[in-house]
C-alpha positions in Angstrom: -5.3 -18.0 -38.5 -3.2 -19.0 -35.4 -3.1 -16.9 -32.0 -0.6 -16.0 -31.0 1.2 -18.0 -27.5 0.1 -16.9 -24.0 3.1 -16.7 -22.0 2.5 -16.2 -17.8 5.2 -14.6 -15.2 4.4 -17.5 -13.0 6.2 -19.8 -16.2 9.0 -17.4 -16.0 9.7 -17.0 -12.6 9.9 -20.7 -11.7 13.8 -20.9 -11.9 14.3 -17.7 -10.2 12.3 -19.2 -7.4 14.5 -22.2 -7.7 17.8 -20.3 -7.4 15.8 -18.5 -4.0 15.0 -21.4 -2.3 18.4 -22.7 -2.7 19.8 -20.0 -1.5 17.3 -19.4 1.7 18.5 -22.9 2.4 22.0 -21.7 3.0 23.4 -21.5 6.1 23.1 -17.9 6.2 19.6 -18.3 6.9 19.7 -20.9 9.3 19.3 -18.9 12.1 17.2 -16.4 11.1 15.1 -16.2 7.6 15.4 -12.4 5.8 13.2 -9.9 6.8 11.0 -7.8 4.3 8.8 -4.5 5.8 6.3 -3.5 3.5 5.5 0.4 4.8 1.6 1.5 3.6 0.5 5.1 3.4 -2.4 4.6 1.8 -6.2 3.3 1.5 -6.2 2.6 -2.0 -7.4 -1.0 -2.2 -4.7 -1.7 -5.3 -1.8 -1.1 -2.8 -3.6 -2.9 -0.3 -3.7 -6.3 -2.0 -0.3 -5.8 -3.6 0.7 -5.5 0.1 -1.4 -9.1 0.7 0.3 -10.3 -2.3 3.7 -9.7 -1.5 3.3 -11.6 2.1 1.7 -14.6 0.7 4.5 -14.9 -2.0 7.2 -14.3 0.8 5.6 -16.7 3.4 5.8 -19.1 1.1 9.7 -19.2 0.1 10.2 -18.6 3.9 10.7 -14.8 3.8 9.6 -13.1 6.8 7.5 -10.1 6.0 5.8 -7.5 7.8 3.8 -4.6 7.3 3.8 -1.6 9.0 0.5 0.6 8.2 1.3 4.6 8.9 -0.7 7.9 8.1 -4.3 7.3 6.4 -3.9 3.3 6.5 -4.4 3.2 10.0 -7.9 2.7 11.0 -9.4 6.2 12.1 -6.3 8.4 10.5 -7.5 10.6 7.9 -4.0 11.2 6.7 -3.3 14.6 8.3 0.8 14.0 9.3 0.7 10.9 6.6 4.6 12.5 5.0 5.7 12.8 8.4 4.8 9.3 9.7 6.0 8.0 6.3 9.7 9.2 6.6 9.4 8.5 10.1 9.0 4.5 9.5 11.8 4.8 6.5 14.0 5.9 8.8 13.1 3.3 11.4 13.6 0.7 9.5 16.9 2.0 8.0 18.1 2.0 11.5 16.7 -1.3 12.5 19.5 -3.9 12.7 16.4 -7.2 12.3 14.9 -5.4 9.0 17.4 -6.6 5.9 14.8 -5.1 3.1 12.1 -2.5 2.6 9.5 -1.5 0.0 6.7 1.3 0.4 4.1 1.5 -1.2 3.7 4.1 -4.1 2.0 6.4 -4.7 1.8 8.6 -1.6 1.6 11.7 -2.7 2.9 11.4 -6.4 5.8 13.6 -8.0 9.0 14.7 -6.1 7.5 13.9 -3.0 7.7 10.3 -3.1 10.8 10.7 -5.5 12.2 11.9 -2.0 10.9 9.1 -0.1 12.5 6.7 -2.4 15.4 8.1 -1.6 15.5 8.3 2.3 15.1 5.0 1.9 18.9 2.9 2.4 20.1 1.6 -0.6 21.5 -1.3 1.8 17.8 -2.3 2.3 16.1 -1.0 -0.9 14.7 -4.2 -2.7 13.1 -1.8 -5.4 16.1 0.0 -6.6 14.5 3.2 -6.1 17.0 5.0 -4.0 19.0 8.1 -6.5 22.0 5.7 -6.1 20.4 3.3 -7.9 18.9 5.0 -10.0 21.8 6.6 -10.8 24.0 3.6 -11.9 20.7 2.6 -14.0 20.6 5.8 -16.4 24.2 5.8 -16.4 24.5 2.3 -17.3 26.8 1.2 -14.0 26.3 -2.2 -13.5 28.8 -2.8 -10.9 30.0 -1.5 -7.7 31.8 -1.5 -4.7 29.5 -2.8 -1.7 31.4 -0.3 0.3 29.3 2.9 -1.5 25.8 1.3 -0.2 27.3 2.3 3.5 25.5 5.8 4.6 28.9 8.0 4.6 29.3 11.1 3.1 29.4 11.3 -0.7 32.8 12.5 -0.9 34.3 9.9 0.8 32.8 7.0 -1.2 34.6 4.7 -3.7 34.2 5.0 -6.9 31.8 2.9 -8.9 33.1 0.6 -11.4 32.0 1.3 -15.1 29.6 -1.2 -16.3 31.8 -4.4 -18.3 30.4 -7.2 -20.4 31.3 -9.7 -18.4 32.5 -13.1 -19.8 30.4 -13.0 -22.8 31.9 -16.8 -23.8 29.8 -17.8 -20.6 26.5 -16.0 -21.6 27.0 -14.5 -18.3 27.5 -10.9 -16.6 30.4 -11.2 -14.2 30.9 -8.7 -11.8 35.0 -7.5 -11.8 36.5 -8.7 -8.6 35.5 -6.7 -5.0 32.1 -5.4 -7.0 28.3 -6.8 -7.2 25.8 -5.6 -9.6 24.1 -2.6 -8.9 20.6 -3.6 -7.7 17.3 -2.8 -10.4 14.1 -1.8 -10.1 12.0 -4.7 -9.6 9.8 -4.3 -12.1 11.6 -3.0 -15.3 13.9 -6.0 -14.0 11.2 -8.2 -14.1 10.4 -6.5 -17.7 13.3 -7.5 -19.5 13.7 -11.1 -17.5 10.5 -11.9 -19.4 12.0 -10.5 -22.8 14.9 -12.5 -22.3 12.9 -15.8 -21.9 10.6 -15.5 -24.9 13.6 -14.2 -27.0 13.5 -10.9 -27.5 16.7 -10.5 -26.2 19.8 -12.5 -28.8 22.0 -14.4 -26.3 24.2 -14.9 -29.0 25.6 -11.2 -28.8 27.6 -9.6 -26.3 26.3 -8.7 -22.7 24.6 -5.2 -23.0 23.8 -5.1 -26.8 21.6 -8.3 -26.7 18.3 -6.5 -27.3 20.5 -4.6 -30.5 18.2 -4.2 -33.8 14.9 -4.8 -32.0 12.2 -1.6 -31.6 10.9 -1.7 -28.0 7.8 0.9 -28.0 6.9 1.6 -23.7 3.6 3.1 -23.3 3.6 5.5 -19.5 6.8 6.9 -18.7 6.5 7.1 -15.3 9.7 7.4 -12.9 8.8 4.1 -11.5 8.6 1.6 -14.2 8.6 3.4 -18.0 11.8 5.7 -17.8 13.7 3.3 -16.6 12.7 0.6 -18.6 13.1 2.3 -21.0 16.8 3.4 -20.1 17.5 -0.2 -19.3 16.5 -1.6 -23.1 18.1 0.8 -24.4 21.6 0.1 -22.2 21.3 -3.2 -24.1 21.0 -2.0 -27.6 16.8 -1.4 -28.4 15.4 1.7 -30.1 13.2 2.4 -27.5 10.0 4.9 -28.3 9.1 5.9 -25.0 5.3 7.4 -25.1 4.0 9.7 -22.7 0.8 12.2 -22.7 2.5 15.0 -23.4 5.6 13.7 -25.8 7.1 10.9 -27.5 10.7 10.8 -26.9 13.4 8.4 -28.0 16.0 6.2 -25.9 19.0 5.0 -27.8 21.9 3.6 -26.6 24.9 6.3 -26.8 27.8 4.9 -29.0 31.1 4.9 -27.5 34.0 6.8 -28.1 36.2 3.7 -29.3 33.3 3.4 -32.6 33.4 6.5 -33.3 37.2 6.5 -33.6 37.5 8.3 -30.6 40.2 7.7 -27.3 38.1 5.6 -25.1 37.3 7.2 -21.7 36.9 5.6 -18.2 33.1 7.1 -18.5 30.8 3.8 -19.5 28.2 4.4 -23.0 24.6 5.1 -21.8 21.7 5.9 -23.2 20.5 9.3 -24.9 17.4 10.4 -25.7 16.1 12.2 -28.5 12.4 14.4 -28.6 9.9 12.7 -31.7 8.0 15.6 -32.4 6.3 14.0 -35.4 5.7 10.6 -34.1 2.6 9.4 -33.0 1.5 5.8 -31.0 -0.2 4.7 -34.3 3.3 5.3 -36.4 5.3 3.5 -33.4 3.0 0.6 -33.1 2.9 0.4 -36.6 6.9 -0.9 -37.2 7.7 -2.0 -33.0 8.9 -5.8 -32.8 7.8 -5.1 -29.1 4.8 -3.0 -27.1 5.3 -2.9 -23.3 2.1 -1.1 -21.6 1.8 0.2 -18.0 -1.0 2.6 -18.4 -3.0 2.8 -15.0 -6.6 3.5 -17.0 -9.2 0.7 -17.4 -10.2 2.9 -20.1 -6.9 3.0 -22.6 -6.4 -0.2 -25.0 -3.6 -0.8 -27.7 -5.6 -1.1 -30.8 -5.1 -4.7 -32.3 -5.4 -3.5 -36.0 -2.4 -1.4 -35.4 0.2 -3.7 -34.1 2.7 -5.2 -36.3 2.6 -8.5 -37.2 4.0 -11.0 -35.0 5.2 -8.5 -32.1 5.3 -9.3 -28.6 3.3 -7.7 -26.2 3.3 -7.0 -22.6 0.8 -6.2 -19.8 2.4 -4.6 -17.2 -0.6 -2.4 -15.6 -2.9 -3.6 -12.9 -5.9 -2.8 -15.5 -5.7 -4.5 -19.4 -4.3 -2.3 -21.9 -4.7 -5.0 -24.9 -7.6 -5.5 -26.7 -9.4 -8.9 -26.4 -7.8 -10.2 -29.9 -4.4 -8.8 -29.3 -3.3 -12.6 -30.1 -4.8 -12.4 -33.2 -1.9 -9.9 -34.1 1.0 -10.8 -31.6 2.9 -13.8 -31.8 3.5 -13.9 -28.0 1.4 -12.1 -25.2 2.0 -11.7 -21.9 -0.9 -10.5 -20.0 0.9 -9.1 -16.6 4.2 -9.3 -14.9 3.0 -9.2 -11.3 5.0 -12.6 -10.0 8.2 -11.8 -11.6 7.8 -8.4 -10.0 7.5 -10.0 -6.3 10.2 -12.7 -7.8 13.0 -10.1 -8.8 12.2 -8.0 -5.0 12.8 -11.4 -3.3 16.1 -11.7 -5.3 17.1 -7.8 -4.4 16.1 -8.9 -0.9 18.9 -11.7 -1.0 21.4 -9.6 -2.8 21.5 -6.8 -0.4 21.4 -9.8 2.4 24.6 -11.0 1.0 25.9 -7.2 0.1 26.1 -6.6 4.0 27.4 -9.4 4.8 30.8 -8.1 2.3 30.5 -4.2 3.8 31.4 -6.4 7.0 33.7 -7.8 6.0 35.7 -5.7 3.9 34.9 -3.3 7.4 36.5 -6.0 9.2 39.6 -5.5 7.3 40.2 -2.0 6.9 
């Protein structure tokens, strides 16, 4: 019997790396390159070398990247102060006119407490799409706004986001109405679905936002990081998603909309719902899912080969390997991590929100 096909990020990201360079050789960035700050809180050698990892890949497209240590990173801090200093370098970096992008490094404390940080954090330079705004237009499947809502003015005030659209469908592209850009993702649930859409898993033959329709997408860790909203962001495009936690197994569906249901269409855009599985277990889920996405942060935890479904597709997404060794033996594609699309889709934030300032200016400008 056949293995399955190995499939790596690095194969994956090479046109998105294409469409960077290009665009760092604009004359936007003649003058000066973009400027990333990583901010690290933490001695936990995992963060550290994704820190290492992120300079090297930014270096090398010609992204200027720094990164600021605070609290228990600093040589000789034992971390008392570390959520102060930490919000303390957000905001610094917020206000720093030379800084166009900024990641930290999660976790810090775990919980609502970083969930805070991620939101201090500017959504004009937050390359991870962490901040509640974007997270926001992720559950509530927004896909396009008006630059003007990234600027830090009260809430009230804002304009209103534009309902997500599907774009010119005849192009196989998402076009963003007139006066809005897309939203900006979370790096890696972006990176997530990029990969599914080069191996297939996605049907560019249907419409924009129902191109994963009819597949079953089964995410193992639903953390508020990378499972919940990967999972929201499948099913925004149509999957039955079985999301699977410790404590529950929930499903995310996407919600239908009024119009099918024979119902006045609103201005409100369809997103996803999500339903508890009380009886479902991993073995039933991996036992019938076209897909198996795993970010479990345990060298201990492995999908068990003999219960996959024939032919699936399965992803790596944690640091550690949650496949077994013969997982190809079963799956018809594997990817084994995600890692450089992950640095790949932050580079691309990075140039979005770049070129997202550069319209608050000028739509500033003109007011």
């Amino acid at each position: 019997m056949s293995q399955g096909i190995l499939i790596t990020a690095s194969k994956v990201a090479t046109p998105f790396k294409s469409e960077l360079l290009s665009a760092l050789a604009s004359p936007r960035f003649s003058s000066r390159p973009p400027h990333l700050v990583g901010i690290l809180a933490t001695k936990k050698e995992d963060a550290r070398t994704y820190a290492e990892f992120t300079k090297k890949a930014c270096e090398t497209l010609g992204i200027t990247y720094e990164l600021r240590l605070v609290g228990e990173a600093r040589e000789g801090m034992d971390g008392e102060g570390v959520g102060i200093e930490v919000e303390e370098a957000i905001l610094e970096a917020n206000e720093d006119p030379e800084v166009d992008g900024m990641m930290v490094y999660y976790p810090i404390y775990g919980g609502r407490q970083d969930q805070y940080l991620q939101s201090v954090v500017s959504p004009q330079k937050d390359v991870e799409g962490l901040n509640h705004q974007f997270l926001f237009n992720l559950y509530h499947n927004v896909r396009f706004i008006n630059p003007l809502t990234l600027r830090p003015i009260p809430a009230s005030h804002l304009p209103e986001p534009l309902p997500s659209k599907s774009g010119d469908s005849s192009k196989g592209e998402d076009v963003a109405p007139e006066g809005t850009v897309k939203s900006i993702l979370p790096c890696t649930p972006l990176a997530i679905v990029k990969v599914l859409e080069h191996i297939g898993v996605y049907n560019r033959l249907l419409a924009y936002g129902d191109r994963a329709r009819g597949k079953v997408i089964t995410v193992i860790n639903r953390s508020e990081v990378v499972g919940r909203p990967l999972a929201a962001l499948l099913a925004n495009d149509g999957a039955r998603v079985i999301s699977v936690d410790l404590d529950s197994i929930v499903e995310f569906s996407k919600r239908p909309s009024k119009s099918a249901e024979g119902k006045k269409p609103s201005s409100a855009s369809p997103h996803h719902i999500t339903t508890p599985l009380p009886d479902m277990t991993l073995h039933k889920a991996l036992s019938f899912s076209d897909v198996v996405i795993s970010a479990v942060p345990v060298d201990s935890f492995k999908v068990p080969t003999r219960e996959l479904k024939d032919g699936c597709v399965c992803v790596n997404v944690a640091g550690e390997k949650n496949f077994e060794t013969d997982v190809r033996d079963r799956a018809s594609i594997y990817v084994p991590s995600v890692g450089v699309m992950t640095i790949t889709m932050l580079q691309r934030n990075l140039l979005r929100l770049c070129e997202y300032r550069d319209m608050i200016k000028k739509q500033e400008a003109s007011l």
